[in-house]
PyMOL Python script that loads the backbone (N, CA, C, O; Angstrom):
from pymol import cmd

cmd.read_pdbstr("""\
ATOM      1  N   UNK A   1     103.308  53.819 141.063  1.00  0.00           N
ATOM      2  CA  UNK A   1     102.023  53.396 141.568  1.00  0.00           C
ATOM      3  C   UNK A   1     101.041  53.107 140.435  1.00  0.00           C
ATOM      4  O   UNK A   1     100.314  52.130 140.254  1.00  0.00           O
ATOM      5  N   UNK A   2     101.206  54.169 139.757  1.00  0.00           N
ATOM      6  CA  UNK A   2     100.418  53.597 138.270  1.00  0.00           C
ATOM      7  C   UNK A   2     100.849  51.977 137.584  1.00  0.00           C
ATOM      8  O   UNK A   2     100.058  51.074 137.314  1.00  0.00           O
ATOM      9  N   UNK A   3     101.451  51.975 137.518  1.00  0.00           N
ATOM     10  CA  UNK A   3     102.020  50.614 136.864  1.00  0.00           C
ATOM     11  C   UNK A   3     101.822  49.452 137.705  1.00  0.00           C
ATOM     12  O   UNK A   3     102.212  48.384 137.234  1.00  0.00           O
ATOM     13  N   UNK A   4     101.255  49.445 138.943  1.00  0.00           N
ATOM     14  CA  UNK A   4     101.041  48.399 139.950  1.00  0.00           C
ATOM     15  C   UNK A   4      99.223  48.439 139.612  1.00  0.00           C
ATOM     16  O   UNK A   4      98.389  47.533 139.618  1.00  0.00           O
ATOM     17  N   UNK A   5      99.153  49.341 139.443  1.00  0.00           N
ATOM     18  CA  UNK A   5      96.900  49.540 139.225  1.00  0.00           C
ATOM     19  C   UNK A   5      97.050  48.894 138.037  1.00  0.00           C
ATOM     20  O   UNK A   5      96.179  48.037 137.884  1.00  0.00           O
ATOM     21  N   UNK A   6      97.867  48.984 137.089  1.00  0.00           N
ATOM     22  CA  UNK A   6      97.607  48.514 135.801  1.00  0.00           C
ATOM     23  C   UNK A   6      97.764  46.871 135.855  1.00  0.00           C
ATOM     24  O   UNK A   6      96.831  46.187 135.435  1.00  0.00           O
ATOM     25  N   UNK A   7      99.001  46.223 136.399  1.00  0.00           N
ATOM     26  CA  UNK A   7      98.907  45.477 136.993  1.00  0.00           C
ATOM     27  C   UNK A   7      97.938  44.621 137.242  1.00  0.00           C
ATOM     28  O   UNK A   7      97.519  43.738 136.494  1.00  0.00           O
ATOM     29  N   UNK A   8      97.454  44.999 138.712  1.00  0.00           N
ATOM     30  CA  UNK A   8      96.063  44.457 139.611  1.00  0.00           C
ATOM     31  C   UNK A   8      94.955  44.964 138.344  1.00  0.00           C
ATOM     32  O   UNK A   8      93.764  44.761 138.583  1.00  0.00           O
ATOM     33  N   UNK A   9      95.129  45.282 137.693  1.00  0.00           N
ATOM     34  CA  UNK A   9      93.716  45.357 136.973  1.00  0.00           C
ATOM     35  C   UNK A   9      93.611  44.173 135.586  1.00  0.00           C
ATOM     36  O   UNK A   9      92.608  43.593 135.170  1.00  0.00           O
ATOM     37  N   UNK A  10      94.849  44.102 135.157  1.00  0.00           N
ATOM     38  CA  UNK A  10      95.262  42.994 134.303  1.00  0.00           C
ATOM     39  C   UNK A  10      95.144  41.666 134.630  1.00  0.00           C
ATOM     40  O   UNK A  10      95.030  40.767 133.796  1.00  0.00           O
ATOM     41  N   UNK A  11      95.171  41.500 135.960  1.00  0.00           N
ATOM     42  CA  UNK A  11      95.413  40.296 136.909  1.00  0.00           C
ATOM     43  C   UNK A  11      94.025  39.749 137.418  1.00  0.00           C
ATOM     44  O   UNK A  11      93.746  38.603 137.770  1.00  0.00           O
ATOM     45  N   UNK A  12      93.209  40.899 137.361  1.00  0.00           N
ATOM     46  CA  UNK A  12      91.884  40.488 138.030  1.00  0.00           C
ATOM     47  C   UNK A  12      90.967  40.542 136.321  1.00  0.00           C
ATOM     48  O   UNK A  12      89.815  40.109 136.279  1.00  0.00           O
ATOM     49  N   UNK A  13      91.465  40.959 135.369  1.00  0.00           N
ATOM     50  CA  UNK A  13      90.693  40.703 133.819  1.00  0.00           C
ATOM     51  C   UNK A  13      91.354  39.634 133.071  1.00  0.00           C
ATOM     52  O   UNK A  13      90.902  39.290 131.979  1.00  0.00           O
ATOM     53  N   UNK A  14      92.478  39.035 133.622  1.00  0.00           N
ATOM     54  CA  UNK A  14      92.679  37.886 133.466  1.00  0.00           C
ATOM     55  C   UNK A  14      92.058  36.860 134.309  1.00  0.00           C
ATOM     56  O   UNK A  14      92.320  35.812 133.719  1.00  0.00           O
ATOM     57  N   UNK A  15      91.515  36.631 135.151  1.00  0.00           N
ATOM     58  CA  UNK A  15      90.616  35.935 136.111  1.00  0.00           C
ATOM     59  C   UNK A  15      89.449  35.669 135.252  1.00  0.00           C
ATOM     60  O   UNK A  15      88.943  34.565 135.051  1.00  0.00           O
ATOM     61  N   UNK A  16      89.033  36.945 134.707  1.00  0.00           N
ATOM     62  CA  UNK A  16      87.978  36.897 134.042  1.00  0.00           C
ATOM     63  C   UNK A  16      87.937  36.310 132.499  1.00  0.00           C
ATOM     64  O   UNK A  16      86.978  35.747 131.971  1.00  0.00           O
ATOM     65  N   UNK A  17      88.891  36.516 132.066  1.00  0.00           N
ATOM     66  CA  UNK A  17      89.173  36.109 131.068  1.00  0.00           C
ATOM     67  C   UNK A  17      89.331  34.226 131.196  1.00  0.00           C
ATOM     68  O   UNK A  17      88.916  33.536 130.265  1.00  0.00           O
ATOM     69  N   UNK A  18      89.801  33.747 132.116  1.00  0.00           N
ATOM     70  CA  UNK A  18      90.022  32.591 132.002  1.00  0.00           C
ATOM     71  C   UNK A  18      88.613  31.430 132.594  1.00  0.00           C
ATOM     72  O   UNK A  18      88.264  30.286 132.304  1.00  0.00           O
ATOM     73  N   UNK A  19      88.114  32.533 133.576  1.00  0.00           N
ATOM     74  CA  UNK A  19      86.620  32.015 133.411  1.00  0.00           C
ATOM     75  C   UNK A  19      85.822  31.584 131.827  1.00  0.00           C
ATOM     76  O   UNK A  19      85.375  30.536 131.360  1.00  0.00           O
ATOM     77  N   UNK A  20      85.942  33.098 131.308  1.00  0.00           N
ATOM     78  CA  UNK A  20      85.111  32.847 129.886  1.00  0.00           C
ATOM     79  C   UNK A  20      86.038  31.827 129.062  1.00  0.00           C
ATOM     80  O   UNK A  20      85.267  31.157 128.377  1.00  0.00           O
ATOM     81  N   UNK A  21      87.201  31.472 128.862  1.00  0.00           N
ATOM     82  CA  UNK A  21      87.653  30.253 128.471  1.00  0.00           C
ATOM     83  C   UNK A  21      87.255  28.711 128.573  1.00  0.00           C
ATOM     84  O   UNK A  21      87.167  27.771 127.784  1.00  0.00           O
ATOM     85  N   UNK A  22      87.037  28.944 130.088  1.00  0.00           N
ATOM     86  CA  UNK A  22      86.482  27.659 130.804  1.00  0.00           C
ATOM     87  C   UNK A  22      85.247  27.265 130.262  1.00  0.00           C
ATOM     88  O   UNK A  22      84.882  26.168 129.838  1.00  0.00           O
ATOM     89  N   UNK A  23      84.575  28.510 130.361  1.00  0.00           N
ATOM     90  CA  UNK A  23      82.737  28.344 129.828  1.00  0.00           C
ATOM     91  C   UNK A  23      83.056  27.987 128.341  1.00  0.00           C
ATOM     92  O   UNK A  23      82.614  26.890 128.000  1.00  0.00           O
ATOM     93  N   UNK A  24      83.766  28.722 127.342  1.00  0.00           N
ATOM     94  CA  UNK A  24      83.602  28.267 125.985  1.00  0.00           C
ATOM     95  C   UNK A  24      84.140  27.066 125.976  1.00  0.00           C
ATOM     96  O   UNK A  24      83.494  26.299 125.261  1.00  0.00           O
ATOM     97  N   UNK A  25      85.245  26.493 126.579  1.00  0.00           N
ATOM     98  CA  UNK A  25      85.758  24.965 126.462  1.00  0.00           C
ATOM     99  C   UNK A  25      84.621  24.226 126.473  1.00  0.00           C
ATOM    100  O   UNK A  25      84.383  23.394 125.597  1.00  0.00           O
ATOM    101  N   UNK A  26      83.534  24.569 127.843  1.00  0.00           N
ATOM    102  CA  UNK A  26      82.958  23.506 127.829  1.00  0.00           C
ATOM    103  C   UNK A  26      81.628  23.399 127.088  1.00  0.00           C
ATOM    104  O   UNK A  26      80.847  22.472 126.869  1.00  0.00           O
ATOM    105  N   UNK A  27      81.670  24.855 126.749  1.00  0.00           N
ATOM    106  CA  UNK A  27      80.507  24.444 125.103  1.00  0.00           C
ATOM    107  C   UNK A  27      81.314  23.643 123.731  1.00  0.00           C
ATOM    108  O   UNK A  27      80.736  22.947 122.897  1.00  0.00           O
ATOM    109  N   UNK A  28      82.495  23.894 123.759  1.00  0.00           N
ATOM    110  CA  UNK A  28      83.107  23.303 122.635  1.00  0.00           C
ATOM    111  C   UNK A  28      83.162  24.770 121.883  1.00  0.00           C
ATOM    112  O   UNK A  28      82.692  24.561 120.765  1.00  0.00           O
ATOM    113  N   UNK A  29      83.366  25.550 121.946  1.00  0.00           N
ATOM    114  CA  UNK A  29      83.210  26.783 121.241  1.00  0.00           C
ATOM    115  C   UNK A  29      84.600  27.382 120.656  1.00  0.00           C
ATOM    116  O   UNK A  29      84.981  28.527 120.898  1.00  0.00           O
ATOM    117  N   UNK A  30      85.271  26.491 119.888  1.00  0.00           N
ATOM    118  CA  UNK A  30      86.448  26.969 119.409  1.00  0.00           C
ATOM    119  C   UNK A  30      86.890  28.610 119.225  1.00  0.00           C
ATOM    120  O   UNK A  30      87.808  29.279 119.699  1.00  0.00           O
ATOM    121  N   UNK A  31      85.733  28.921 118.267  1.00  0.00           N
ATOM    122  CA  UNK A  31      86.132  30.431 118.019  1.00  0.00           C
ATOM    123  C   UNK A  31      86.470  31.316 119.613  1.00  0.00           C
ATOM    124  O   UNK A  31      87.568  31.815 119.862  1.00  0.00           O
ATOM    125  N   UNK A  32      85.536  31.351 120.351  1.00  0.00           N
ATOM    126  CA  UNK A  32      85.814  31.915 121.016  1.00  0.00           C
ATOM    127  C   UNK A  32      87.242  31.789 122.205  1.00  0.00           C
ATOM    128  O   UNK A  32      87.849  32.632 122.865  1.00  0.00           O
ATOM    129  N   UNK A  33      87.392  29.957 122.014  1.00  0.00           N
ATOM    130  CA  UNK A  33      88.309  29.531 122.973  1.00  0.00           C
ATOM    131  C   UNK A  33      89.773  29.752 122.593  1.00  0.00           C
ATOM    132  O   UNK A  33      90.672  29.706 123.432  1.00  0.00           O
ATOM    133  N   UNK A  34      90.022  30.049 121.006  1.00  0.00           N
ATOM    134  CA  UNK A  34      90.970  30.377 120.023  1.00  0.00           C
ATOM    135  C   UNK A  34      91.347  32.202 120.346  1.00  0.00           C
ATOM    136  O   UNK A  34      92.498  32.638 120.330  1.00  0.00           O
ATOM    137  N   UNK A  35      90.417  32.848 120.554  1.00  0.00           N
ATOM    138  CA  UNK A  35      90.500  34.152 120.712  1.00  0.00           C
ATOM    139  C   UNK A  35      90.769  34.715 122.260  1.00  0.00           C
ATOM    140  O   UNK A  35      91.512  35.652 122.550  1.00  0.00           O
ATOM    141  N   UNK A  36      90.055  33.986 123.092  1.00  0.00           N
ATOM    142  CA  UNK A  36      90.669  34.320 124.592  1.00  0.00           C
ATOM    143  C   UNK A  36      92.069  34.050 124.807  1.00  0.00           C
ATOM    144  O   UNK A  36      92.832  34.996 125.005  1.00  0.00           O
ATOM    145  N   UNK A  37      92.746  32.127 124.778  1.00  0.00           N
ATOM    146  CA  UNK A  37      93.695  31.793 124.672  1.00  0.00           C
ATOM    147  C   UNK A  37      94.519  32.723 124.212  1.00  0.00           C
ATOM    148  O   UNK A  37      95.366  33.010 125.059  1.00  0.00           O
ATOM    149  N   UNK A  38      94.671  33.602 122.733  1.00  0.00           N
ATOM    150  CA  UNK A  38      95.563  34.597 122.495  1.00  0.00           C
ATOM    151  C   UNK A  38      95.511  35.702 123.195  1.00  0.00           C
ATOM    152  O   UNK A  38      96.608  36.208 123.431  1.00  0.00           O
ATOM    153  N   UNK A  39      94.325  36.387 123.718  1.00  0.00           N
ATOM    154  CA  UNK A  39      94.230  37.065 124.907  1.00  0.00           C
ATOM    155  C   UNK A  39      94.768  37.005 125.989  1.00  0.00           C
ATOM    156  O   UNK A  39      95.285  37.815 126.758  1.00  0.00           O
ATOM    157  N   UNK A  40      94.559  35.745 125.965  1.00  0.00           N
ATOM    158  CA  UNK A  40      95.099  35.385 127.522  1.00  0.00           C
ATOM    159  C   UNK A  40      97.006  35.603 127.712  1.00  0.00           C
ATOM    160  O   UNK A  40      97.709  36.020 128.632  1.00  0.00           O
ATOM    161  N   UNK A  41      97.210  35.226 126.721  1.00  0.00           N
ATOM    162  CA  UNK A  41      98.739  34.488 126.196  1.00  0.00           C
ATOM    163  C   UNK A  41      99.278  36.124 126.355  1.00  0.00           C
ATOM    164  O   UNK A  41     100.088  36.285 127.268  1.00  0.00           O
ATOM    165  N   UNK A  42      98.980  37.109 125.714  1.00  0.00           N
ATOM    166  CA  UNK A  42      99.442  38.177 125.567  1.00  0.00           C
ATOM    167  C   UNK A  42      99.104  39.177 126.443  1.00  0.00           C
ATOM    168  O   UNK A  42      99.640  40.222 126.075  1.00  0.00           O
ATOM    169  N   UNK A  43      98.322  39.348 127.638  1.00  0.00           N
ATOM    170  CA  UNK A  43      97.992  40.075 128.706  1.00  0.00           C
ATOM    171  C   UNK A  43      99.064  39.252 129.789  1.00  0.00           C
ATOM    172  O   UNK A  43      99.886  39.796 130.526  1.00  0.00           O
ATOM    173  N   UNK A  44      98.843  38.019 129.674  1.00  0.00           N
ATOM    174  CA  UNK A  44     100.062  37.725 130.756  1.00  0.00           C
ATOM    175  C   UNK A  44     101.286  37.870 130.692  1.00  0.00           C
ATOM    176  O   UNK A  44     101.844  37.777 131.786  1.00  0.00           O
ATOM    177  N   UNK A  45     102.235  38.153 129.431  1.00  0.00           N
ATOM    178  CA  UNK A  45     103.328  38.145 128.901  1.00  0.00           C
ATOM    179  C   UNK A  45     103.329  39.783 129.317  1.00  0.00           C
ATOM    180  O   UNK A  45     104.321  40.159 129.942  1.00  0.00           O
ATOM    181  N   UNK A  46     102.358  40.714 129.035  1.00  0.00           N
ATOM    182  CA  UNK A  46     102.097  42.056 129.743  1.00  0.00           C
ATOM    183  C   UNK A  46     102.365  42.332 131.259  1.00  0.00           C
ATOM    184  O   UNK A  46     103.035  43.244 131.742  1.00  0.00           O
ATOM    185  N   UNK A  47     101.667  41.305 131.913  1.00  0.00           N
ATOM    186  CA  UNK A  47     101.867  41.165 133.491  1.00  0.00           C
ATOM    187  C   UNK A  47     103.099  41.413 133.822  1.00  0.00           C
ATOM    188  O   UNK A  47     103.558  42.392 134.411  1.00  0.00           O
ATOM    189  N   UNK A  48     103.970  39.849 133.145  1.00  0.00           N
ATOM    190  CA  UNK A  48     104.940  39.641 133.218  1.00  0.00           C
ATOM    191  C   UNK A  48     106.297  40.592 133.244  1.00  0.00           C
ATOM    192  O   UNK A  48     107.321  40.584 133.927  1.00  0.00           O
ATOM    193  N   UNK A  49     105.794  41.426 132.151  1.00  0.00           N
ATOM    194  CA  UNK A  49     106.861  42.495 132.040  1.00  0.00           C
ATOM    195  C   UNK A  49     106.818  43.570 132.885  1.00  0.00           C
ATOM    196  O   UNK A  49     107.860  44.063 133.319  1.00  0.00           O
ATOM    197  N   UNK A  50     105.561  44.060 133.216  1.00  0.00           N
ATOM    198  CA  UNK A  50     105.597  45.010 134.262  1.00  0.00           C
ATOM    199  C   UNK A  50     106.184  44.615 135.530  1.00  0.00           C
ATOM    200  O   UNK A  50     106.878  45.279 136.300  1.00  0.00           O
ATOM    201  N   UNK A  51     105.849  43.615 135.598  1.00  0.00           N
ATOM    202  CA  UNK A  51     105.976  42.915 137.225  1.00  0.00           C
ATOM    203  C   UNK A  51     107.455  42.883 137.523  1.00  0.00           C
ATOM    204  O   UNK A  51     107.999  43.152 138.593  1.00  0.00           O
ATOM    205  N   UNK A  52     108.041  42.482 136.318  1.00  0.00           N
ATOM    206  CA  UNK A  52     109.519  42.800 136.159  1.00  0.00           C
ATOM    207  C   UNK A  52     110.289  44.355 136.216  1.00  0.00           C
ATOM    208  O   UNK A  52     111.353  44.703 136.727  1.00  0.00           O
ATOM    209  N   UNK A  53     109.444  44.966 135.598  1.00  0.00           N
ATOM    210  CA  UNK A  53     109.865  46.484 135.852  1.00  0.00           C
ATOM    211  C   UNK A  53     109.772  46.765 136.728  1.00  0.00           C
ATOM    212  O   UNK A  53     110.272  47.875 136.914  1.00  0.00           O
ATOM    213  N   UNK A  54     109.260  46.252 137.706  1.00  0.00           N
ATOM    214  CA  UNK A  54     108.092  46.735 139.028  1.00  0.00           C
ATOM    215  C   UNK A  54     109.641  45.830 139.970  1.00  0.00           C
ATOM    216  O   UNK A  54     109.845  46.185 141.131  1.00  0.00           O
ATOM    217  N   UNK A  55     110.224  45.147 139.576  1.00  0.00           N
ATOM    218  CA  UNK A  55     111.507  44.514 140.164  1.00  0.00           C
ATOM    219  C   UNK A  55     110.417  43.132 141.737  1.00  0.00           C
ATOM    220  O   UNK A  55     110.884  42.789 142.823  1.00  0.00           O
ATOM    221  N   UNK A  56     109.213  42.800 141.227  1.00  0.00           N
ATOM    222  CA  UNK A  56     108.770  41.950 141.885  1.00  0.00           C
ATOM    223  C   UNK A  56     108.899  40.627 141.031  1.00  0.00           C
ATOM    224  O   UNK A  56     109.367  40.413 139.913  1.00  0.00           O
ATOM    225  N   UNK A  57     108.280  39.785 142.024  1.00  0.00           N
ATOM    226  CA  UNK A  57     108.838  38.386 141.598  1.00  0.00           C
ATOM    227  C   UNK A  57     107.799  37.824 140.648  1.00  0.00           C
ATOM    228  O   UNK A  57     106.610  37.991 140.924  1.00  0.00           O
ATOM    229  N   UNK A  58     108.146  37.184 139.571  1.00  0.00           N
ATOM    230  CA  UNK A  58     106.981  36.557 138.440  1.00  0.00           C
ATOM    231  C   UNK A  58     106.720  35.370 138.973  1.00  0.00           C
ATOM    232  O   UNK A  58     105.913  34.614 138.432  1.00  0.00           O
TER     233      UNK A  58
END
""", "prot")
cmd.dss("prot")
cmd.show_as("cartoon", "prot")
cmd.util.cbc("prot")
cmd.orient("prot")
C-alpha cells in the first residue's frame, strides 16, 4: 500500500511538474525548462518501475 501512495503522489507532482514546464516553455526560459525536463524524465522512469513492481500496467 505504501508503494501505491508513493506512486499517486509522484503522478500527481508530475502533473505539476509538467505544468511548470509548460509555463517556462512559454517564457522561453531554458534554464528552468532544461531542469524540469530531467525531472520529469527521471520521476517517470520512477513511476514506471514501481508500477511494475506493483505488477500494474505502464
Amino acid at each position: 500500500k505504501s508503494v501505491k501512495l508513493v506512486v499517486d503522489s509522484l503522478t500527481e507532482l508530475l502533473n505539476i511538474e509538467r505544468a511548470i514546464l509548460h509555463k517556462s516553455d512559454e517564457l522561453n526560459d531554458e534554464g528552468t525548462n532544461a531542469m524540469m525536463s530531467d525531472l520529469i524524465t527521471e520521476q517517470e522512469k520512477t513511476v514506471w518501475m514501481f508500477k511494475a513492481w506493483l505488477g500494474e500496467s505502464v
